[in-house]
C-alpha positions in Angstrom: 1.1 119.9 84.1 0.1 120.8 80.6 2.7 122.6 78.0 1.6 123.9 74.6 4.5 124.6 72.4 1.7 125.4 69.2 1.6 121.3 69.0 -0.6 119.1 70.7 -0.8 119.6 74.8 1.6 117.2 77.0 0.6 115.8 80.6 3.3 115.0 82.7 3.7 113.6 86.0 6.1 113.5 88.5 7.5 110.9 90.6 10.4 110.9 93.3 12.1 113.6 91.4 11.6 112.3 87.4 8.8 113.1 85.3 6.8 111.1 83.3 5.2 111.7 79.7 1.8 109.7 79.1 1.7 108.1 76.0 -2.0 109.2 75.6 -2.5 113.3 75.2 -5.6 114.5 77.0 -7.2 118.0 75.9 -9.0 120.4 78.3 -10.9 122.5 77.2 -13.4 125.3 79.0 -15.7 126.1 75.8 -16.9 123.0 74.1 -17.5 123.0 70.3 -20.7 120.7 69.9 -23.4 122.7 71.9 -25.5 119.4 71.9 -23.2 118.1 75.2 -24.9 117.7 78.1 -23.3 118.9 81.3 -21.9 115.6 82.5 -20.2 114.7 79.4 -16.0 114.5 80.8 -13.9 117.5 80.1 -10.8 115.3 79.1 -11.2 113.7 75.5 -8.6 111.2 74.3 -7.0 111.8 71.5 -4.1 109.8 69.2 -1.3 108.6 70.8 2.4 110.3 70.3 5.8 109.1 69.5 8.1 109.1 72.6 9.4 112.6 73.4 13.1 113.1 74.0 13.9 114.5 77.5 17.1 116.0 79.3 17.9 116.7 82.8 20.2 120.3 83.3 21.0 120.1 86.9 17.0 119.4 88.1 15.7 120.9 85.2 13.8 118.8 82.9 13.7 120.0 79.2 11.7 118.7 77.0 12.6 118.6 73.6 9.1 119.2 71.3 10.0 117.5 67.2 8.5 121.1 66.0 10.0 122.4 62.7 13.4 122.0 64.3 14.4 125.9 63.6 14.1 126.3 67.2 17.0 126.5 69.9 16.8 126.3 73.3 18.5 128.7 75.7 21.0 126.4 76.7 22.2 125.6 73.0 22.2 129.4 72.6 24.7 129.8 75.4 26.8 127.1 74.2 27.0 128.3 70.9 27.7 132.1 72.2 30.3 130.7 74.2 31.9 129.4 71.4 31.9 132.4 69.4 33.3 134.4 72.1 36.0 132.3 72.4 36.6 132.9 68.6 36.5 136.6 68.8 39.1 136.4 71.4 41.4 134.3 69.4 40.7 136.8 66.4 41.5 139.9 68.5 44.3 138.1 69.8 46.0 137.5 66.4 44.5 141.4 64.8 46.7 142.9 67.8 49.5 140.9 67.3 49.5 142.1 63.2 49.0 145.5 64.0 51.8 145.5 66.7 54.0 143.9 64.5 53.6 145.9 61.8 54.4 149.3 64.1 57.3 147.5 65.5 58.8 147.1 62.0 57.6 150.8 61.0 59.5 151.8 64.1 62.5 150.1 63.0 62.3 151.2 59.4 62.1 154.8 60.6 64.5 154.6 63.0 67.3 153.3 59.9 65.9 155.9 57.8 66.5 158.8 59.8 70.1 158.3 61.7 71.6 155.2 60.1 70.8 155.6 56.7 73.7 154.1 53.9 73.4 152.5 50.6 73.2 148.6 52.9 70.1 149.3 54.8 68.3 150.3 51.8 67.2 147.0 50.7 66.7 146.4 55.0 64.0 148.9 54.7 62.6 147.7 51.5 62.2 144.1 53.4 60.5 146.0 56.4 58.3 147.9 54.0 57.3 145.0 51.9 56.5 143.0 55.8 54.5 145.7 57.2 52.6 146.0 53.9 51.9 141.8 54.5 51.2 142.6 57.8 48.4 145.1 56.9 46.6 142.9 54.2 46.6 140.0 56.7 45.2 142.8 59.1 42.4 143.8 57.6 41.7 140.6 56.8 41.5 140.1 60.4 39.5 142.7 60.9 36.8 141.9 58.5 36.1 138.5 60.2 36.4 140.2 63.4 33.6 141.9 62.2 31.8 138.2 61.3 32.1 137.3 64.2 30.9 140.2 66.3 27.7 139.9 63.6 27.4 136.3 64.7 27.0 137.1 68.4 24.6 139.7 67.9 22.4 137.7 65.9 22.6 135.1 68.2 21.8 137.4 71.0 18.6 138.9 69.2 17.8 135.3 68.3 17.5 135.3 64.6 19.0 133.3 61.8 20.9 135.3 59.1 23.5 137.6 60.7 22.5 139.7 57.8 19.4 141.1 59.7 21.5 142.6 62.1 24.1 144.1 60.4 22.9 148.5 60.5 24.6 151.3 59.0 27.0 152.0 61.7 28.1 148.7 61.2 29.2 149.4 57.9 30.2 153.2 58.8 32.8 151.4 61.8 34.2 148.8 59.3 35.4 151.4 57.0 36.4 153.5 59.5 38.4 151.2 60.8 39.8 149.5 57.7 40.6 152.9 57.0 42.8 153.3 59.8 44.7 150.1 59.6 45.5 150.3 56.0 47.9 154.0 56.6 51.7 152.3 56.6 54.7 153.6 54.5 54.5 151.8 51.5 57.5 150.4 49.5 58.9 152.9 47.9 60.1 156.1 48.5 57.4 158.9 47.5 58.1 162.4 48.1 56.4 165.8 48.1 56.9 169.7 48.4 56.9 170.4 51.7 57.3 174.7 52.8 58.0 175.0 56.1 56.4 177.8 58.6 59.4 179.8 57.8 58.2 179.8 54.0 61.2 177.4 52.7 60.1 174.5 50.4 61.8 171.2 49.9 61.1 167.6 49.0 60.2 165.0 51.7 59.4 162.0 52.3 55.6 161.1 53.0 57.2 158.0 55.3 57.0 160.2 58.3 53.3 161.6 58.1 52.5 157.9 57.4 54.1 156.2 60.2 52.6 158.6 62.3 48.8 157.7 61.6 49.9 154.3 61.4 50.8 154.5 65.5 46.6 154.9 65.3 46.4 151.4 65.5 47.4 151.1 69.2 43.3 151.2 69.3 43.5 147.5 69.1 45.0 147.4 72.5 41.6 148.7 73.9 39.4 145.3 72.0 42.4 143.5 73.2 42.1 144.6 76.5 38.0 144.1 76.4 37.6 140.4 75.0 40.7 139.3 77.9 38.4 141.3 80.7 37.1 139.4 83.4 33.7 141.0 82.5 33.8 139.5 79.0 35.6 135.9 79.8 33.4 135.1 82.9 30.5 132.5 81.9 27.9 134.0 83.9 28.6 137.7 83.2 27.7 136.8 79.3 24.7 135.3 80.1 23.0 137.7 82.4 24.3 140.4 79.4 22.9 138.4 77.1 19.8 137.8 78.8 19.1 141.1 79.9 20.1 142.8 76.8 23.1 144.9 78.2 25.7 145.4 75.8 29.0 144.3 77.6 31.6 146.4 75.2 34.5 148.8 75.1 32.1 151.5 77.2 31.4 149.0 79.5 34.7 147.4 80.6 36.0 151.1 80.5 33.4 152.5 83.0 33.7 149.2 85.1 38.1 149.7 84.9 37.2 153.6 85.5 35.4 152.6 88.7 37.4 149.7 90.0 40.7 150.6 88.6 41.1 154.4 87.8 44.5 155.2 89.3 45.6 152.2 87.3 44.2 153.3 83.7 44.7 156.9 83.9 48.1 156.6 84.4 48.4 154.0 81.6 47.0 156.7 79.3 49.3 159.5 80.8 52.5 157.1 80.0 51.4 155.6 76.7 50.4 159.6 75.4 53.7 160.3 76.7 55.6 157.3 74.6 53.8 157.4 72.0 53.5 161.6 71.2 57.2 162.4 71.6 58.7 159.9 69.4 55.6 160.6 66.8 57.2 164.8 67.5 60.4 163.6 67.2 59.8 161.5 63.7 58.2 164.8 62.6 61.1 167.2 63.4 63.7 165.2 62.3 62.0 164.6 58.8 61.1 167.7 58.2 64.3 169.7 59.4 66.3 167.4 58.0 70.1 166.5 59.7 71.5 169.4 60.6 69.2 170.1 63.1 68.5 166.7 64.8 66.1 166.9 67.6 66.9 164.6 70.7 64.1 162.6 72.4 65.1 164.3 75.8 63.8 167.5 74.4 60.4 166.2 72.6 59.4 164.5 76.1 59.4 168.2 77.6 57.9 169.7 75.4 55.2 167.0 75.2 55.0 167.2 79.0 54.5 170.9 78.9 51.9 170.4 76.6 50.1 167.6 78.1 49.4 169.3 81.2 48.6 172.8 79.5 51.4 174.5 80.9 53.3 176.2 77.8 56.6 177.5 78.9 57.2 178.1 75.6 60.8 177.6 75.7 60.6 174.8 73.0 58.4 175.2 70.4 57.6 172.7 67.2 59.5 173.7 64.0 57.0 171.6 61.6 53.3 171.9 60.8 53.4 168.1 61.9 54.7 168.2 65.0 51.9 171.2 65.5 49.0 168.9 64.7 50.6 166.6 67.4 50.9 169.3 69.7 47.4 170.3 69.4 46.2 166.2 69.9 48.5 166.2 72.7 46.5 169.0 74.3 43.4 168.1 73.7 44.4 164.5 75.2 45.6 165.9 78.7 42.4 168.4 78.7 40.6 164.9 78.5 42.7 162.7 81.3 43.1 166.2 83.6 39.4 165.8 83.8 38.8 162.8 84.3 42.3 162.6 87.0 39.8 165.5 88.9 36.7 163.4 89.2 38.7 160.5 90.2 40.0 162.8 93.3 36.9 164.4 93.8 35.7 161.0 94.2 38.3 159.5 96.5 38.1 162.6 98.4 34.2 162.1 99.5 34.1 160.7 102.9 32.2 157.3 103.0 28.4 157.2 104.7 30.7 155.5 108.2 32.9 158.7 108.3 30.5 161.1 107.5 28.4 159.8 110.2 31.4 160.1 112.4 32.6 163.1 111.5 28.7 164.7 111.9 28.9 163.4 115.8 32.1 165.1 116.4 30.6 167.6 114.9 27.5 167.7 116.8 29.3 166.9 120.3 31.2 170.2 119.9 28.7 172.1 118.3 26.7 171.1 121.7 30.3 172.0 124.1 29.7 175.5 122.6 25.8 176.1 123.1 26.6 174.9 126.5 29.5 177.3 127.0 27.5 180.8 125.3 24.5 179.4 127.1 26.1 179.5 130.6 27.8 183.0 129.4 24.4 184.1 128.8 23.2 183.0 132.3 26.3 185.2 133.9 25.7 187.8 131.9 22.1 188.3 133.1 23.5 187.9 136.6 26.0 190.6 136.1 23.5 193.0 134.7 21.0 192.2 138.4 24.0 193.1 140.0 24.7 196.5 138.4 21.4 197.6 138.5 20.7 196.5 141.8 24.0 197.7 143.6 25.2 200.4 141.1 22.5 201.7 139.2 24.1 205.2 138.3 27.2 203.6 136.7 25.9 203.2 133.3 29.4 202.1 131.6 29.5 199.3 133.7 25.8 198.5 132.7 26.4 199.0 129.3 29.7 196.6 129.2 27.5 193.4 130.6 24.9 194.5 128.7 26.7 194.2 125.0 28.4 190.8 126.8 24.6 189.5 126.8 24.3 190.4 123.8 27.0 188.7 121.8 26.8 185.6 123.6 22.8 185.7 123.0 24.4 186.0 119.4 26.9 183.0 119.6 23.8 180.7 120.6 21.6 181.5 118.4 24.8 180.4 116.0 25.3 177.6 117.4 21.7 176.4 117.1 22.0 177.1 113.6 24.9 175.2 112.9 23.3 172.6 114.6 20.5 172.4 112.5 22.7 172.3 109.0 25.0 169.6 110.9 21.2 167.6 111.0 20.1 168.4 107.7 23.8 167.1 106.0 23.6 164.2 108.1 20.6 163.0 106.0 21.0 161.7 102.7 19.5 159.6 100.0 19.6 156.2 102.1 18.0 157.4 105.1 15.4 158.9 103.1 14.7 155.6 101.7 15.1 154.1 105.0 12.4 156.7 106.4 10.1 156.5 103.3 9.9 152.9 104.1 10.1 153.1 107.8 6.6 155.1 107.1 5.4 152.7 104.4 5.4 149.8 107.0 3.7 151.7 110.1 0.7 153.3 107.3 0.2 149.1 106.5 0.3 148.4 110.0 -2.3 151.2 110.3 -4.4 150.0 107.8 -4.3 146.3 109.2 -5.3 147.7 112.8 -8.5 149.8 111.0 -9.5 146.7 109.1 -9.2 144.8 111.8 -11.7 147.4 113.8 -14.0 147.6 110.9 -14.2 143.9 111.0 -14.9 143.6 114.7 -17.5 146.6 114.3 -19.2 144.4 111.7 -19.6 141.3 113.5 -20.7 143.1 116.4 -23.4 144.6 114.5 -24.1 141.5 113.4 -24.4 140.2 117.0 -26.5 143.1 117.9 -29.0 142.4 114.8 -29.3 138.8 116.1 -30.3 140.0 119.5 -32.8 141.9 118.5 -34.1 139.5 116.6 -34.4 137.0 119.1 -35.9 139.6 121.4 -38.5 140.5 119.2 -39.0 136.9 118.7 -39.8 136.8 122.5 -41.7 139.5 122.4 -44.1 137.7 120.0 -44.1 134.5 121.8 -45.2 136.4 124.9 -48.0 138.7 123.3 -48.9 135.5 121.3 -49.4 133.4 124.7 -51.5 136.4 126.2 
């Protein structure tokens, strides 16, 4: 066996299952470079001899390890390392969701003492819970930033190159920001108010708490990476590697379409419940802030109207008093336009028979599509008898005639039907697969064809042949005789 890595060429040999390097490199070569070489000057020309080459065995697969400029890395390093780094995003994305659901737990709480339980003693409660979730948010976008060192890792690893910095586009940049964006939205310490004028046209100062815990509830987003980097699709060893070797991103898409298609019931009512949670008390927050006390707003009656306006009904017996709550209203929308969707495909889906029971259902089908020709066909053949008999035994009785005759007709009408529904029965019955199958079904019998004419041509050949010979050797005779004469 010969191997040229850009160095000089190896031989190896193999014996009872190990392989063994000559210490003397041989080159072959087809195109000699001194023209003055006979033709029986050898082929093989010994060259220097090499330093021992490192080997290694990876479960009957012998690697050999060439001392080239030693930028190189096998496939097997690769893998390693890219296991490694997954296992470092995960921890990363592990300890990012953890930040960000802290910090909305203490929002949560900090809202919740600033709106009903709100005295002179929980004031420095809610500057502590400020001043943590403001902790929690630097430490969170640190987070996020390596998370994005990582990610750059893999991918340079996957395209095999180098500096991470090759790989790093402008979306990447566009997606950081974004998302730093996002995560860095939380009530600040303080209390900062503006003028707020209600629909109704009455102003007042507010708080800008509410508008910002609401956006901050934007970083449940985290629960999506979370749920990616802990899917089976991104933790199994082998599903990396055939992603990585065939260049298929495994990602947020991905796990979604494979969850969508394995587990839909599952995840689309995960995202009915958590818009449900999540919308009302984000309606509720905006009510209560900007109505103020004397109108308190109970969660009972945000979850219906939430409800209402998930599913695009509308009643219209509660309505939002705030500009706030409006915007949620019109997200909320929007969302259950999105999950009533993709709840219909889902059904749609589930609701297809299977290629066993449409096969069963199109012989049911078929069998009493067949019980009816039978039936209009023998209607037809008493019919016709009916009609001999009138005209043979009462021809003048043309009501009579007239009744079997419009019976002929209709059940001439009924098979003709039925042959028709027969046919569409036939033509449903075949689909995509049995295309295939026939497509190949025909590719097999035209190379069996093609074999069987070959095979003729050839025989018609050496028969010629044989026929050629013959007449050789009888004209060969022929000249023996006249030459004897």
């Amino acid at each position: 066996m010969l191997y040229n890595y850009g160095q000089p060429y190896i031989t190896m040999s193999y014996y009872g299952g190990f392989f063994k390097v000559t210490d003397t490199l041989r080159r072959f070569s087809l195109h000699r470079e001194d023209s003055s070489d006979s033709i029986t000057s050898p082929l093989f020309v010994d060259e220097e001899k090499t330093d021992a080459i490192p080997m290694k065995s990876y479960g009957g697969i012998t690697h050999t390890r060439l001392q080239s400029n030693g930028n190189g890395r096998t496939l097997g390093e690769r893998l390693d390392q890219r296991h490694g780094l997954m296992i470092l995003r995960r921890f990363v994305v592990d300890i990012v969701c953890a930040l960000a659901l802290t910090g909305i737990i203490m929002m949560m709480i900090e809202t919740e003492l600033v709106l009903f339980h709100r005295t002179p003693k929980t004031e420095i409660i809610v500057f502590v819970l400020k001043v943590g979730i403001s902790a929690s948010t630097v430490l969170l976008l640190i987070g996020i930033c390596f998370n994005y060192y990582v990610e750059q890792q893999i991918k340079a690893l996957d395209a095999g190159v180098r500096d991470w910095h090759s790989v790093i586009v402008d979306s990447t940049w566009l997606c950081l920001s974004v998302e730093l964006l996002v995560c860095s939205i939380h009530p600040f310490p303080g209390d900062l108010k503006i003028v707020y004028v209600s629909p109704e046209g009455v102003s007042k100062k507010v708080s800008v708490d509410a508008v910002l815990s609401i956006l901050m509830m934007a970083r449940l987003y985290l629960i999506a990476k979370f749920a990616v980097v802990h899917s089976r699709l991104l933790t199994d060893t082998s599903t990396t590697s055939i992603g990585a070797l065939s260049k298929i991103k495994i990602n947020t898409v991905f796990v979604f379409k494979a969850a969508m298609t394995n587990y839909p019931n599952r995840l689309l009512i995960a995202v009915m419940l958590t818009t449900l949670i999540v919308n009302s008390w984000a309606m509720r927050t905006c009510e209560n802030y900007y109505l103020g006390p004397n109108e308190p707003t109970t969660y009972m009656e945000v979850m219906w109207l939430i409800a209402t306006t998930f599913l695009t009904v509308g009643y219209g017996d509660k309505i939002p008093q705030s500009y706030c709550g409006r915007y949620i209203s019109i997200c909320t929308g929007v969302m259950g336009v999105g999950t009533t969707a993709l709840l219909v495909a889902v059904l749609a889906r589930n609701l297809e028979q299977t290629r066993s029971e449409r096969y069963v259902f199109n012989m049911v089908t078929r069998i009493q599509i067949e019980n009816r020709r039978k039936v209009a066909a023998a209607n037809v053949i008493k019919s016709c008898i009916n009609l001999w008999r009138v005209k043979q035994y009462y021809p003048d009785d043309k009501v009579l005639r007239r009744k079997y005759m419009d019976s002929l007709k209709t059940y001439i009408r009924q098979l003709r039907l039925t042959n028709i529904e027969k046919a569409h029965v036939g033509e449903f019955n075949v689909g995509i697969i049995e295309v295939s199958e026939t497509v190949n079904r025909i590719a097999d019998d035209v190379g069996k064809i093609d074999k069987k004419i070959n095979g003729l041509e050839t025989a018609q050949d050496i028969f010629a042949n044989r026929y050629l010979n013959i007449e050789n050797k009888l004209d060969e005779i022929k000249s023996t005789i006249q030459s004897k004469k």
